[in-house]
C-alpha positions as CSV (number, residue, x, y, z in Angstrom):
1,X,0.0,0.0,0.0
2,X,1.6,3.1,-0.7
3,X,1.4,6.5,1.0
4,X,-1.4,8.1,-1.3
5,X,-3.6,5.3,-0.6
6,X,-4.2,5.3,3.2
7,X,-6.3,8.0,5.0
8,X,-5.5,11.4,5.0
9,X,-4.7,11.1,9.3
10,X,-2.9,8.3,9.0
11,X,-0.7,9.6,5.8
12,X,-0.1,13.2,8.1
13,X,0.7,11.1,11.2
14,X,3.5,9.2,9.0
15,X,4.7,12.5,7.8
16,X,5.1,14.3,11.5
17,X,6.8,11.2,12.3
18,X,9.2,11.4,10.0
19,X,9.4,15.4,10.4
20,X,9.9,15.2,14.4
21,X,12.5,12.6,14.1
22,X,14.5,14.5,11.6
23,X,14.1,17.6,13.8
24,X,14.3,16.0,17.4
25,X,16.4,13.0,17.0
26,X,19.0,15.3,15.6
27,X,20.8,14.3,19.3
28,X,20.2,10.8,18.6
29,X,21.2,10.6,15.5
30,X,24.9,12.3,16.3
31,X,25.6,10.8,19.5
32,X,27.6,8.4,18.5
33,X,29.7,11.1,17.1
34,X,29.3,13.2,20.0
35,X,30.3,10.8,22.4
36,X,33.5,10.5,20.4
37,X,34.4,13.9,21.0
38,X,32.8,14.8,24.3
39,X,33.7,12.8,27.4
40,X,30.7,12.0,29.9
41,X,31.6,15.3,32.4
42,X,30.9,17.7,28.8
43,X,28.1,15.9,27.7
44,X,27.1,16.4,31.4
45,X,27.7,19.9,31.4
46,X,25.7,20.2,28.1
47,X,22.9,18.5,28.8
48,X,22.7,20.9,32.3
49,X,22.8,24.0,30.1
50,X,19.9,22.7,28.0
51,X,18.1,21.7,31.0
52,X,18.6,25.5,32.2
53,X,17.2,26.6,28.9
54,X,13.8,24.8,28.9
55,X,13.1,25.4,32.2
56,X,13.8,29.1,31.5
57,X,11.9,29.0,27.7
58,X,8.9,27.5,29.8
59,X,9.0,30.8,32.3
60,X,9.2,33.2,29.5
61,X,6.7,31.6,27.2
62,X,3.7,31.5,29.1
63,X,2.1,28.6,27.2
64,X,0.9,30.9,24.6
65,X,0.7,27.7,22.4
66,X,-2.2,26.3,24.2
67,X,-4.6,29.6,23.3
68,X,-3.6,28.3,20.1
69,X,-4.9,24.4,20.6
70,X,-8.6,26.0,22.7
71,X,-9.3,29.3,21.2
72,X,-8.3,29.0,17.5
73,X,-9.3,25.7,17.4
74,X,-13.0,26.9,18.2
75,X,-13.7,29.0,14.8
76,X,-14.9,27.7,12.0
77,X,-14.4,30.7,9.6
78,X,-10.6,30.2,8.3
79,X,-10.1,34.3,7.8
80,X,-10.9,34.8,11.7
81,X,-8.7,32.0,12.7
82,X,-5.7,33.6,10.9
83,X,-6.5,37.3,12.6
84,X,-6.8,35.4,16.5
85,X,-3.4,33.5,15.4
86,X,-1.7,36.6,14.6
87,X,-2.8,38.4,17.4
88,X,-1.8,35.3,19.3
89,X,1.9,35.3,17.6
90,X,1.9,38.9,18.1
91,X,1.3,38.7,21.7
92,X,3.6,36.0,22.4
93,X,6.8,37.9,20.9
94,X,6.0,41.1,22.9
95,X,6.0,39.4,26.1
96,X,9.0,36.6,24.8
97,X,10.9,40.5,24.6
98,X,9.7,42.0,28.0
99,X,10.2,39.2,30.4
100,X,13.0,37.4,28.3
101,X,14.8,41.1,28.9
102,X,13.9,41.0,32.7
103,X,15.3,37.0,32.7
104,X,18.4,38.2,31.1
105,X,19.1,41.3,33.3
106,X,19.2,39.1,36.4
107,X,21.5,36.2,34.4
108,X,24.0,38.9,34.2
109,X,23.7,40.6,37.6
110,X,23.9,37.6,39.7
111,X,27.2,36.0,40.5
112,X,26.4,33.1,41.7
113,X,25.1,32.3,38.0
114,X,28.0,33.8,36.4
115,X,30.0,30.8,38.3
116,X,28.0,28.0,36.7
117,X,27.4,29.3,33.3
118,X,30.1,31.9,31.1
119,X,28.6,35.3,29.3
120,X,28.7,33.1,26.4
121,X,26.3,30.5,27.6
122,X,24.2,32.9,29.2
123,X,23.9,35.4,26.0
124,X,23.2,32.1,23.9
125,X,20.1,31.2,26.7
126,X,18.8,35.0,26.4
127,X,18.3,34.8,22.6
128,X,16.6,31.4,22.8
129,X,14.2,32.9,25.1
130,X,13.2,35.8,22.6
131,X,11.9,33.7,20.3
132,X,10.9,30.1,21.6
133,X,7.4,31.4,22.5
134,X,7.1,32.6,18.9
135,X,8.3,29.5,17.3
136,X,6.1,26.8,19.1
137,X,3.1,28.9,17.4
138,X,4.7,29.0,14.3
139,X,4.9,25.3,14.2
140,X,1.6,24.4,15.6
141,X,-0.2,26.9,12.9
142,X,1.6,24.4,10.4
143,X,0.2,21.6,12.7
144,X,-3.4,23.5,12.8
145,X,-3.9,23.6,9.0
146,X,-2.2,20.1,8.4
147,X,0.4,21.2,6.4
148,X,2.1,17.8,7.1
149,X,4.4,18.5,4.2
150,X,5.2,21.6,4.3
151,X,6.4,20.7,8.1
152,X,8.5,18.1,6.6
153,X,10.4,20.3,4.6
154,X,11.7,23.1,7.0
155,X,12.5,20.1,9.2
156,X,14.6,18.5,7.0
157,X,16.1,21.8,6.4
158,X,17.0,22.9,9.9
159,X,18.4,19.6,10.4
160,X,20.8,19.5,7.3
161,X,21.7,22.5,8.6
162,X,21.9,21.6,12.0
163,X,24.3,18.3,11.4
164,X,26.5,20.5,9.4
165,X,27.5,22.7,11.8
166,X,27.6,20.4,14.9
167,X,29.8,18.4,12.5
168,X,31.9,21.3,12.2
169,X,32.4,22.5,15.6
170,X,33.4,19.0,16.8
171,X,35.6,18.7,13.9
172,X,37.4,21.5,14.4
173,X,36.2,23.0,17.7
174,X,35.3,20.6,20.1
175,X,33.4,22.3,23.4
176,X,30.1,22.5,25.4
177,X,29.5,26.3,24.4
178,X,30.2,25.7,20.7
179,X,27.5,22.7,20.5
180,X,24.9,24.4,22.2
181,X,25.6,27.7,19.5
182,X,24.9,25.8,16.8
183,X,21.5,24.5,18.0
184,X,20.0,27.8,18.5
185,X,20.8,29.7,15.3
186,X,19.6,26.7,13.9
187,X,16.1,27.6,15.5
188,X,16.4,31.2,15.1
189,X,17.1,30.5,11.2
190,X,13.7,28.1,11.3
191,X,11.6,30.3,12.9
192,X,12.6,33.3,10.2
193,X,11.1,30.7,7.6
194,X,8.6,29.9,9.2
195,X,7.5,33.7,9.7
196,X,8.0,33.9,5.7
197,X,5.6,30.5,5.3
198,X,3.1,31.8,7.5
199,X,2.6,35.2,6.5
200,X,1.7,36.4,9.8
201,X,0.9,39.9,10.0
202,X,1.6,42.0,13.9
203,X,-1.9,43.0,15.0
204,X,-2.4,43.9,18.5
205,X,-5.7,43.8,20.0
206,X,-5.1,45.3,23.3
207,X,-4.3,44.2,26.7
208,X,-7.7,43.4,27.1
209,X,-7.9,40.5,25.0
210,X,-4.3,39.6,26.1
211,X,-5.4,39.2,29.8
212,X,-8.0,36.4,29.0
213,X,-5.7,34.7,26.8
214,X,-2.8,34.8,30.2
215,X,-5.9,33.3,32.6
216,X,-6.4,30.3,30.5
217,X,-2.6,29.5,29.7
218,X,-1.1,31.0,32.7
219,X,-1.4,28.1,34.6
220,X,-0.7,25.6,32.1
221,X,2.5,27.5,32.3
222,X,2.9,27.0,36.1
223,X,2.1,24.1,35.6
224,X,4.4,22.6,33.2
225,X,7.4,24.5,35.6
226,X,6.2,22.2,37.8
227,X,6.0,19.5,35.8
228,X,9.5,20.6,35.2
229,X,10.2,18.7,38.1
230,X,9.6,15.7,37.2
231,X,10.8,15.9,33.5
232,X,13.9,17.9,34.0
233,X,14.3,19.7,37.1
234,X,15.8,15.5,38.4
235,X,18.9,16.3,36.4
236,X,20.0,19.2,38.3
237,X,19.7,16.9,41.3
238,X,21.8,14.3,39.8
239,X,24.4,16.6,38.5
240,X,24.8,18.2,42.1
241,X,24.1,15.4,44.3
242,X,26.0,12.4,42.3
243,X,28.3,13.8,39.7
244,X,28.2,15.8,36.6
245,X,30.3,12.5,34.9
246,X,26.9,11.0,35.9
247,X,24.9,13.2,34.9
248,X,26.3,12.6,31.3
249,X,25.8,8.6,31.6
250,X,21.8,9.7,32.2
251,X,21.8,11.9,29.5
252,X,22.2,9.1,27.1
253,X,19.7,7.3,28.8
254,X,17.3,10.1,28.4
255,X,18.2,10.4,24.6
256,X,16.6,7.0,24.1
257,X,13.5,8.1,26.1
258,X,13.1,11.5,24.3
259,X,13.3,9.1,21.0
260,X,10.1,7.6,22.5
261,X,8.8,10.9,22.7
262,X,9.8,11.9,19.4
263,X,8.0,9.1,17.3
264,X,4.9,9.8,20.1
265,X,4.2,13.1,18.9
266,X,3.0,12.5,15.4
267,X,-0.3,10.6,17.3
268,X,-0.2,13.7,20.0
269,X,0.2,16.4,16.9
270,X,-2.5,14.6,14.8
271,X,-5.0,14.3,18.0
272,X,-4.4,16.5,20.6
273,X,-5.5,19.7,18.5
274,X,-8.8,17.7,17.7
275,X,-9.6,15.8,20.6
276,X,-11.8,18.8,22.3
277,X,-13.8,19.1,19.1
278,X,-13.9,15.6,18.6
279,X,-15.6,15.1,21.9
280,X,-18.5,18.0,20.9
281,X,-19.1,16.0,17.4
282,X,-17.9,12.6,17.2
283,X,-19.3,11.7,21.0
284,X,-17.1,10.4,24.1
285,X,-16.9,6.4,21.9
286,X,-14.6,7.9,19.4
287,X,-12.4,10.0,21.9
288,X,-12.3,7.1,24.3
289,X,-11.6,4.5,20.7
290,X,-8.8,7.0,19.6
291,X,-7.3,8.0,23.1
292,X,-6.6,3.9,23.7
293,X,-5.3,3.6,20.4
294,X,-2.6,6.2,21.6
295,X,-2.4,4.5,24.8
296,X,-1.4,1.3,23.1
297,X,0.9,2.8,20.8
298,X,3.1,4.6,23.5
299,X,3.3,1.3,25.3
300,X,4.6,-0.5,22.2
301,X,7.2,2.3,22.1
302,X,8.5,2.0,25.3
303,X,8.7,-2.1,24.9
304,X,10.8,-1.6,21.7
305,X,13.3,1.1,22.8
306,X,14.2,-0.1,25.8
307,X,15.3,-3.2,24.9
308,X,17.0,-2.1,21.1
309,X,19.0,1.4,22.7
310,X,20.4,-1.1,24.9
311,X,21.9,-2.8,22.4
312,X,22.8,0.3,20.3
313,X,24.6,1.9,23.2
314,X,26.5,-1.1,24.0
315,X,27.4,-1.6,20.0
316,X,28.2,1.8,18.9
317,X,29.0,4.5,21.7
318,X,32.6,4.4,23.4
319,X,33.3,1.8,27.0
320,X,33.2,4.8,28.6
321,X,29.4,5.3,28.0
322,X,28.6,1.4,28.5
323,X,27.2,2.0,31.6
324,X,24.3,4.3,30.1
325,X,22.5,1.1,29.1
326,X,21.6,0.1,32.5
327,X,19.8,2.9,33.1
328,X,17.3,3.0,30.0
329,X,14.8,0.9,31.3
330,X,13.8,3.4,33.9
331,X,14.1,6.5,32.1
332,X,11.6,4.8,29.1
333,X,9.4,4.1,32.5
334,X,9.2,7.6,33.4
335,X,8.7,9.0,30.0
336,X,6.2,5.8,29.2
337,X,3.7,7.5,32.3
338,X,4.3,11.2,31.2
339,X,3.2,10.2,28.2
340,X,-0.1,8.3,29.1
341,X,-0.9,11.1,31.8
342,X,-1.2,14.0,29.0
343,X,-2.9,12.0,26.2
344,X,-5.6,10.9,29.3
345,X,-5.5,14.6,30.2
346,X,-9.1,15.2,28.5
347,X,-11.8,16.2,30.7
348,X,-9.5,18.9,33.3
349,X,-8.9,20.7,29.7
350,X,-11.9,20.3,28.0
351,X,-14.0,22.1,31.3
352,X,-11.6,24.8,31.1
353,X,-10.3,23.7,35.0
354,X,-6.5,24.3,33.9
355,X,-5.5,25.3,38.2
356,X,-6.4,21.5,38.7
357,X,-3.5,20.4,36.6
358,X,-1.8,22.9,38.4
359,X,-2.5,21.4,41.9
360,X,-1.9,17.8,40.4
361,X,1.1,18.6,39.2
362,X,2.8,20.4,42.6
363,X,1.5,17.6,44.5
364,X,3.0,15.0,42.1
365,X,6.3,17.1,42.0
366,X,6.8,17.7,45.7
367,X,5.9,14.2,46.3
368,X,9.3,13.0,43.9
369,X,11.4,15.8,45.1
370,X,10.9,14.7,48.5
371,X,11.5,11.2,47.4
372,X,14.4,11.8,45.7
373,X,16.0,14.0,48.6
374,X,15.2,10.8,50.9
375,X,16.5,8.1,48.3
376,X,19.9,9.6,47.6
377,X,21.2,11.4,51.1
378,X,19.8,9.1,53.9
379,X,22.0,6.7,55.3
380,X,19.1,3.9,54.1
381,X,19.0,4.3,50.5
382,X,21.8,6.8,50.2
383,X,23.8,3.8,48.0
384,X,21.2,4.2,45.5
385,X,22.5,6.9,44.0
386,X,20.8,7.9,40.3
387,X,18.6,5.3,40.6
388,X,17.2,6.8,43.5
389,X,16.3,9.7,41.3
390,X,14.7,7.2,38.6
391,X,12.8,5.6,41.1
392,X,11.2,8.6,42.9
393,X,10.1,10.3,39.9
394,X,8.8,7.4,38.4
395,X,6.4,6.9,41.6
396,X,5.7,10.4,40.6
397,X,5.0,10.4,37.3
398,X,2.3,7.0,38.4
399,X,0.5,9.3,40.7
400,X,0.5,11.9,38.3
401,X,-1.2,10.1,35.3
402,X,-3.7,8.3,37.7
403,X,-4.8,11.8,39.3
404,X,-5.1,13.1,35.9
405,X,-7.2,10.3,34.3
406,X,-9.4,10.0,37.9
407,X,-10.1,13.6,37.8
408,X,-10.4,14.2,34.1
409,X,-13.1,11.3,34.0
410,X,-14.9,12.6,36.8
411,X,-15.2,16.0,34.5
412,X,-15.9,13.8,31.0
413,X,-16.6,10.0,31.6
414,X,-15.1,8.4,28.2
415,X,-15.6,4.8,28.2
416,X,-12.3,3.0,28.2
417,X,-11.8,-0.7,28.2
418,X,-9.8,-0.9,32.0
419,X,-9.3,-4.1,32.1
420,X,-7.4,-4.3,28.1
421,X,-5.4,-1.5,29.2
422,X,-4.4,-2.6,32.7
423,X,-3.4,-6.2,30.7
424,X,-1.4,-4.0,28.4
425,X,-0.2,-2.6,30.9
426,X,1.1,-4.9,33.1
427,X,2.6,-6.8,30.4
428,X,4.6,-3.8,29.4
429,X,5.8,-3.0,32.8
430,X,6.9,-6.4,32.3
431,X,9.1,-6.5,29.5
432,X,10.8,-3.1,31.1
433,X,11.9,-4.9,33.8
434,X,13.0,-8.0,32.2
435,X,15.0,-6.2,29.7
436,X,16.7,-5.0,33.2
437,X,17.6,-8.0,33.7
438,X,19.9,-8.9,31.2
439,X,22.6,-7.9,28.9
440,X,21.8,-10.5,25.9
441,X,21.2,-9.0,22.5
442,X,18.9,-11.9,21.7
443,X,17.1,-11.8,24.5
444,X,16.6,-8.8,24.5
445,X,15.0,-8.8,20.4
446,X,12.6,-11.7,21.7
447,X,11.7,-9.3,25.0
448,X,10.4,-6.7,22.6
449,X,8.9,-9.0,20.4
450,X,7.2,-10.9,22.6
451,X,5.3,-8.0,24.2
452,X,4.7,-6.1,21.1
453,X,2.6,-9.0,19.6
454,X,1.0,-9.1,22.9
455,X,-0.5,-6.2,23.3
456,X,-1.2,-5.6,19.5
457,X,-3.4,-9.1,20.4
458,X,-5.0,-8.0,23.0
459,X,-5.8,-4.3,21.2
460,X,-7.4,-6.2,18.6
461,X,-9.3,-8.6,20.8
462,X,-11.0,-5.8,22.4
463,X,-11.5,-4.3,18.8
464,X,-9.4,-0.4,19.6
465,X,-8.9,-0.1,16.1
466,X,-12.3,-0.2,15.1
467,X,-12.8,3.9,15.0
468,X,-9.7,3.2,12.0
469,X,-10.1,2.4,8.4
470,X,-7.6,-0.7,9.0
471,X,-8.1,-3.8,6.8
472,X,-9.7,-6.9,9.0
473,X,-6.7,-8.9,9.5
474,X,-8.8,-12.2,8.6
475,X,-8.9,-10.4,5.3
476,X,-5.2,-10.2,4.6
477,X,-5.3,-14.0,4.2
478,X,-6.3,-16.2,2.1
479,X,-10.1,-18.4,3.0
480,X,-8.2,-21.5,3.9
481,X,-5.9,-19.9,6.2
């Protein structure tokens, strides 16, 4: 079957794929050239200046985005969605300017910073936060209109663009700061093309309209800092509290997970701008048949990267990195349960009742903070080390999702199959721990075979797919099969 032939969703979903792994797996794709060049301790020190720039891009960005996803989303007539996006894009590089300016003023002044980070790193951070904001709208407009293709090419773009010069600097340049400059002009160079694509015009339609736009994603934005937390805040507790050398080991680790993520999104960039109006017109039996779909196909991810980036790290990184591999299998549990929690994450959102996430999410955090604290400087489980980090935010990231699904059902009821998913489930919590277990590359093919055919079974059995124009599988064979 070629690509023309299958539905339109399914074709865009292929295309995104293929888009955010060009554009995201960048850091995949080079780290076995990275790690040739960078010892753990850099690659540590890298990853802890990206981690300083998300959490900084989040503070600065407001969540404009999500206006985006629950405003725009709302209007039928195509001419009045363009004028709300602009406004929308407008608004979001004012205040990018304003509080990026204020972020950067106390970068500078404080000397305590100045002792973990260089001007140069600091002066690359402020010029990421002028423009993030305006980028993740740029993107998801793209996303809005389903200009799969047109996605496909500036990604493949920014990411010729962006092996090029990485390939450079480690060529002839080798160091932390030098890295980390080449993957922000390649953003700043995407989002100028993407302004030219887009056509956006500047219109400002006063503070008023601004202000109801900050209530609703305002606290999406406090609550993905604290969210933070639990998805990148635990690195700046390993790097201080175990080593920056280890730091570096989990960074690979987390490569394999954000891989995960990456090939996730396509489903989440297809669904998640539809979902709210596919609840008002489709009915809670096609959200609920859709949302499992994606539940199953995350847990199919996790099986399969787990147990194959254990064998790439052990085939194709340096000795030096070997011990990375141990530690996949609970980083893909932690991202595995992020995941599930936002793409459950339907009824809070849907109701409007965003300061609920909020409060989920600073319980949930607190809760791993405090965990990790215990697990890694108390004489009883002070030998755990990183894995006491692992473990604690994983416990978090569980109580996170289930909060999120118990509330959001109590909001919108959608009728999911519980006990399916909790078989799926189980059987993927399964394989991650057995692929813990050993080092064997075989065994480790058959662990992700195994539980990939199983809970593609059992998603069949109970008929997920059915919302999907999928071929009957009894069809694809011949009568006397």
């Amino acid at each position: 079957m070629i690509l023309t032939q299958l539905p339109k969703s399914i074709r865009n979903m292929l295309i995104y794929a293929v888009s955010l792994f060009l554009a995201k797996g960048i850091s995949l794709i080079m780290l076995p050239l990275i790690a040739h060049y960078l010892s753990p301790e850099q690659l540590g020190q890298l990853e802890l200046l990206a981690t300083t720039t998300v959490f900084l891009s989040l503070l600065v960005g407001f969540a404009m985005h999500e206006n985006l996803y629950r405003f725009v989303g709302e209007i039928e007539d195509q001419q009045k969605q363009f004028t709300k996006v602009c406004e929308l894009y407008t608004y979001a590089v004012v205040i990018s300017a304003v509080v990026g300016a204020l972020v950067a003023i106390v970068l500078f002044m404080a000397p305590s910073t100045k002792n973990i980070l260089s001007t140069q790193n600091i002066s690359l951070i402020c010029l990421v936060l002028a423009f993030e904001s305006a980028l993740g709208i740029s993107t998801a407009w793209l996303r809005f209109q389903d200009k799969a293709r047109t996605f496909f090419v500036i990604c493949m773009m920014s990411s010729v663009l962006q092996v090029s010069g990485v390939i450079a600097v480690l060529v002839y340049s080798p160091s932390v700061t030098h890295v980390f400059a080449v993957g922000v002009f390649t953003s700043l160079i995407q989002l100028l093309v993407l302004h030219g694509v887009n056509r956006f015009n500047w219109i400002w339609a006063g503070f008023t309209h601004l202000f109801s736009m900050l209530r609703y994603s305002t606290p999406l934005m406090l609550s993905a800092l604290v969210a933070f937390g639990l998805s990148g805040a635990e690195k700046w507790i390993i790097g201080y509290s175990v080593s920056i050398e280890t730091l570096g080991l989990y960074a690979v680790a987390a490569k394999f997970s954000l891989a995960m993520c990456i090939l996730i999104q396509p489903f989440g960039m297809w669904w998640m701008p539809k979902r709210f109006n596919a609840l008002a017109t489709k009915g809670v039996n096609y959200t609920a048949q859709v949302t499992q779909v994606g539940m199953v196909y995350i847990t199919l991810l996790a099986i399969s990267v787990a147990s194959f980036s254990q064998i790439f790290i052990m085939i194709a990184l340096p000795s030096a990195y070997i011990n990375a591999a141990e530690l996949v299998a609970g980083v893909v549990i932690v991202a595995l349960f992020k995941e599930l929690a936002e793409l459950v994450n339907i009824g809070i959102l849907n109701q409007k009742k965003t300061r609920w996430v909020l409060n989920i999410n600073i319980v949930c955090t607190l809760l791993g903070l405090a965990l990790s604290w215990v697990l890694t400087t108390t004489a009883m489980f002070g030998e755990l080390g990183i894995w006491g980090v692992i473990i604690a935010i994983a416990i978090a990231q569980v109580s996170r999702s289930a909060l999120l699904l118990f509330y959001s059902q109590q909001l919108n009821p959608l009728p999911y199959q519980y006990h399916a998913l909790l078989l799926i489930l189980v059987n993927t919590l399964g394989c991650l721990v057995l692929s813990l277990t050993t080092e064997n590359s075989v065994w480790l093919v058959m662990i992700a075979f195994i539980g990939v055919i199983f809970n593609l079974t059992v998603a069949y059995q109970f008929k997920f797919f059915s919302e999907f124009d999928l071929p009957s599988i009894p069809h694809l064979f011949p009568k006397r099969v």
